[in-house]
Residue, then its C-alpha position, 0 to 999 in steps of 0.5 A: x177045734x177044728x184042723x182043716x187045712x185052710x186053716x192050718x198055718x195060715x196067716x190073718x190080719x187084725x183090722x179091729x179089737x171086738x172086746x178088748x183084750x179077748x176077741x178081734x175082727x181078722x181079715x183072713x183069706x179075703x172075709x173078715x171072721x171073729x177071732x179069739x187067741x188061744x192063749x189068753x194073755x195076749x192082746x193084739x192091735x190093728x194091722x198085728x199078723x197073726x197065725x190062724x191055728x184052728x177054728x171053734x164054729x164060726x170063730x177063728x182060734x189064733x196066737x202070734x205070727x211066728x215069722 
């Protein structure tokens, strides 16, 4: 994981489930990146925000918004 401060606390839109369940298409800080949550349980939807909390390669980690 990966704690470089443009990653950290930072807010991200979903646009598109990838695979369902497991792994989504954000728009964050003007690019769309591959996201994934950190916690596997939860699903997100088009337009959910989300908090960005790490980053594994080129692979966003992220979990719900906490706003």
């Amino acid at each position: 994981m990966n704690n470089e401060p443009m990653f950290f606390e930072q807010q991200a839109t979903v646009c598109r489930v990838l695979h369902e369940d497991w792994e989504w298409q954000v728009q964050f800080q003007g690019s769309y990146w591959t996201a994934r949550s950190v916690d596997t349980s939860i699903t997100f939807r088009p337009n959910d925000r989300v908090d960005v909390v790490g980053r594994k390669n080129l692979l966003l980690l992220i979990q719900p918004t906490t706003l």
